[in-house]
Backbone bond lengths (Angstrom), bond angles and torsions (degrees), N, CA, C in turn:
res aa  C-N    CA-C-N  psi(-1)  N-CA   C-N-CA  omega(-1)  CA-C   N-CA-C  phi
1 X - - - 1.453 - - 1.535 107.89 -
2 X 1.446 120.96 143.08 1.259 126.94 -147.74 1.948 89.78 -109.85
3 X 1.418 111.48 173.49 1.568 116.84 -175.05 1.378 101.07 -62.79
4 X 1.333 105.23 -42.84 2.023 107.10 -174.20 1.467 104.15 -67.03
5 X 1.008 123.95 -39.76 1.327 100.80 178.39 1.305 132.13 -81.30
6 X 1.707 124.53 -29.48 1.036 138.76 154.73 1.757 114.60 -36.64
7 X 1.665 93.11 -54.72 1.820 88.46 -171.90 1.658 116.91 -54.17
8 X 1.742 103.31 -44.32 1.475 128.14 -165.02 1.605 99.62 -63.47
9 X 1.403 118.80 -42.17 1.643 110.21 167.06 1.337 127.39 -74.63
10 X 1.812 121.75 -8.75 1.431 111.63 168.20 1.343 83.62 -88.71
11 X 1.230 145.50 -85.99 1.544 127.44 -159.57 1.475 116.14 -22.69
12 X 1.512 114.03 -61.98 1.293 99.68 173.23 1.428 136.72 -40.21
13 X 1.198 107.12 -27.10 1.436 133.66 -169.92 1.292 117.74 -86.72
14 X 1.201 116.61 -54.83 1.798 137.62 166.00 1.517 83.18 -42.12
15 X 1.423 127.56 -87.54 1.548 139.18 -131.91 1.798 78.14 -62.38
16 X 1.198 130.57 -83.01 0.939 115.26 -167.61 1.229 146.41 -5.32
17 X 1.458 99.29 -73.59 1.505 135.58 154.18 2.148 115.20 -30.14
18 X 1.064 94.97 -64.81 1.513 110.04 176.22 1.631 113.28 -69.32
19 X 1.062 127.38 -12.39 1.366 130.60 143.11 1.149 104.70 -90.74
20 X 1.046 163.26 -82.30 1.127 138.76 -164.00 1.178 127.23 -24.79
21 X 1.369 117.47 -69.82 2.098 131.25 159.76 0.889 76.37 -34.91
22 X 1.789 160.35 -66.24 1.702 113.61 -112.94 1.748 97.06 -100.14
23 X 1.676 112.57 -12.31 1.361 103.21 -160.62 1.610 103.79 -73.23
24 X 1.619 135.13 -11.24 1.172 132.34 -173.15 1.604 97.40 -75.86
25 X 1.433 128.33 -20.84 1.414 92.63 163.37 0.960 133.36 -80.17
26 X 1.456 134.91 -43.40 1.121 132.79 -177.41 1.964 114.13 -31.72
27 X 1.514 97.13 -48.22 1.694 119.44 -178.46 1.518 83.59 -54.83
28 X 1.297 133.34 -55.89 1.351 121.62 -148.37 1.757 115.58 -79.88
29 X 1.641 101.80 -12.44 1.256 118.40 -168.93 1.645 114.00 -73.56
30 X 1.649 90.07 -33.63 1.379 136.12 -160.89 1.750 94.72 -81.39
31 X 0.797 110.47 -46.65 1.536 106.14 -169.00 1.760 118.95 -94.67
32 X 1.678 104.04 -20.72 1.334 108.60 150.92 1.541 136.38 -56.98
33 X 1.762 90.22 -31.40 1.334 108.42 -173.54 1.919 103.36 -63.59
34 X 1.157 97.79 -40.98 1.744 119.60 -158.32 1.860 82.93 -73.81
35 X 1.061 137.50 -62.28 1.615 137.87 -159.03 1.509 87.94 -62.80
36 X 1.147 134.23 -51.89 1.954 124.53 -137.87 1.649 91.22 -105.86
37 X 1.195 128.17 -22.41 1.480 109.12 -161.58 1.590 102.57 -127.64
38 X 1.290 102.74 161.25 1.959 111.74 177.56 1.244 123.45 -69.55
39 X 1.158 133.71 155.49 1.554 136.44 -166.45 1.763 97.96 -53.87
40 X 1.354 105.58 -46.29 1.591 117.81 -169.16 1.710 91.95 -60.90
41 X 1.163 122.67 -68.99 1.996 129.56 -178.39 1.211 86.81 -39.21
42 X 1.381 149.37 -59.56 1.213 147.28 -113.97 1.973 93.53 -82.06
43 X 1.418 89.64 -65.91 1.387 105.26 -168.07 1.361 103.93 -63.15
44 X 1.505 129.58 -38.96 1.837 123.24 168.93 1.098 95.21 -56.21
45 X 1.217 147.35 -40.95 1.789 120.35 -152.48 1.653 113.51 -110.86
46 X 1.647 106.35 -0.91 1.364 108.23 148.53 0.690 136.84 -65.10
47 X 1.686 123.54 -49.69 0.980 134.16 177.68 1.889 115.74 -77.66
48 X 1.238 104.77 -14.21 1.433 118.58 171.35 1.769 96.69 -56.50
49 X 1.634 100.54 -64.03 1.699 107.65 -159.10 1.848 106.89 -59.05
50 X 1.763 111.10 -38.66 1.398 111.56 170.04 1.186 118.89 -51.04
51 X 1.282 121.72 -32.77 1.772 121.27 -164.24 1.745 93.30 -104.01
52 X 1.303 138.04 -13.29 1.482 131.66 141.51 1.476 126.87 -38.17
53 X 1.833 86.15 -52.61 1.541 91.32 178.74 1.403 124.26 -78.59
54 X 1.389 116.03 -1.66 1.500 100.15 -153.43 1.938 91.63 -114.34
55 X 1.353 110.98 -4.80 1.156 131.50 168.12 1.930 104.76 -78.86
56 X 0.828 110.97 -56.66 1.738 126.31 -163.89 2.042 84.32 -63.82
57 X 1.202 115.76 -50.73 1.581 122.93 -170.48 1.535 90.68 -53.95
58 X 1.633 110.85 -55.35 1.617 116.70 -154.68 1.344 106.80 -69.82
59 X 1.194 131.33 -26.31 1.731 149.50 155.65 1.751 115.58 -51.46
60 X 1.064 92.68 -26.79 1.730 101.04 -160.74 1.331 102.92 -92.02
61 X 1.300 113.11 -39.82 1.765 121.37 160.36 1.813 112.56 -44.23
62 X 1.315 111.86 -53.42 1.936 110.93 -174.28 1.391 102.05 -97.55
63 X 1.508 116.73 16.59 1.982 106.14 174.75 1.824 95.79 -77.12
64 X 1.610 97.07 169.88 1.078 98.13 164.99 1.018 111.02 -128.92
65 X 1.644 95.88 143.91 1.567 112.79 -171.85 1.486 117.74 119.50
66 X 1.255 121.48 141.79 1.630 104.96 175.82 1.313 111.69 -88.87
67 X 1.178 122.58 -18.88 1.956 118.51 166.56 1.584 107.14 -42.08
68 X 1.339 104.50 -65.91 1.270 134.65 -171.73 1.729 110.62 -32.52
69 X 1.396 84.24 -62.42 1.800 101.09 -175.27 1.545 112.57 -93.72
70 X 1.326 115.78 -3.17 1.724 105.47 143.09 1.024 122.11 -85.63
71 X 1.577 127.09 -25.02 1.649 95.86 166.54 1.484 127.49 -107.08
72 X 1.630 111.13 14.34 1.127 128.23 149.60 2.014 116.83 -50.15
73 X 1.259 98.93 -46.15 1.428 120.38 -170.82 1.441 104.27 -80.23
74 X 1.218 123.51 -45.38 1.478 119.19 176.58 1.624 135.62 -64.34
75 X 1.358 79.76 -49.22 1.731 109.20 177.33 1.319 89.77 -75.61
76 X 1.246 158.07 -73.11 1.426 152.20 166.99 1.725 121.83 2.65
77 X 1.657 83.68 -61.44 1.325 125.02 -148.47 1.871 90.70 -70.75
78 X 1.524 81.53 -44.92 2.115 94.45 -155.43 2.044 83.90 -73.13
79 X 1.239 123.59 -17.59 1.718 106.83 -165.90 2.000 83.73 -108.86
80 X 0.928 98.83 -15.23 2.104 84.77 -178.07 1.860 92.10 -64.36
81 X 1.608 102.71 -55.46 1.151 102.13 -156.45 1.231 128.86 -84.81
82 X 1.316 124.24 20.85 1.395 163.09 -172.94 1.462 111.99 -115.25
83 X 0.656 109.61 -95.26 1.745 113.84 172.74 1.719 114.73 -48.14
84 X 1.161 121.78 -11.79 1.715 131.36 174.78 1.258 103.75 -104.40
């Protein structure tokens, strides 16, 4: 196995990995939300965190840079699809 391919499977692998860890917060954000606040809070600040995320995604498209706009896209991604 050659350097390109070696590198392209820890990246693959890293990125993976690092979404993975990151999706337990959102769950964890999610379930704090549910213990501390009222059914009525509950549903404003879900839908608060979805329309965070789907803004942070829509930002992450015109950032510059691809660092930038992967974790624009993730972090977006992990509160759109959490709060929706």
């Amino acid at each position: 196995m050659n350097k390109v391919n070696r590198k392209s499977i820890l990246v693959g692998s890293l990125s993976f990995f690092i979404v993975l860890f990151t999706m337990p917060l959102g769950h964890a954000l999610m379930i704090l939300m549910e213990h501390f606040l009222t059914h009525q809070q509950l549903y404003y600040s879900a839908f608060a965190m979805g329309a965070v995320g789907l803004v942070l995604t829509i930002v992450g498209v015109f950032a510059n840079g691809d660092t930038r706009q992967t974790l624009f896209g993730m972090f977006g991604a992990l509160l759109f699809w959490t709060g929706w």
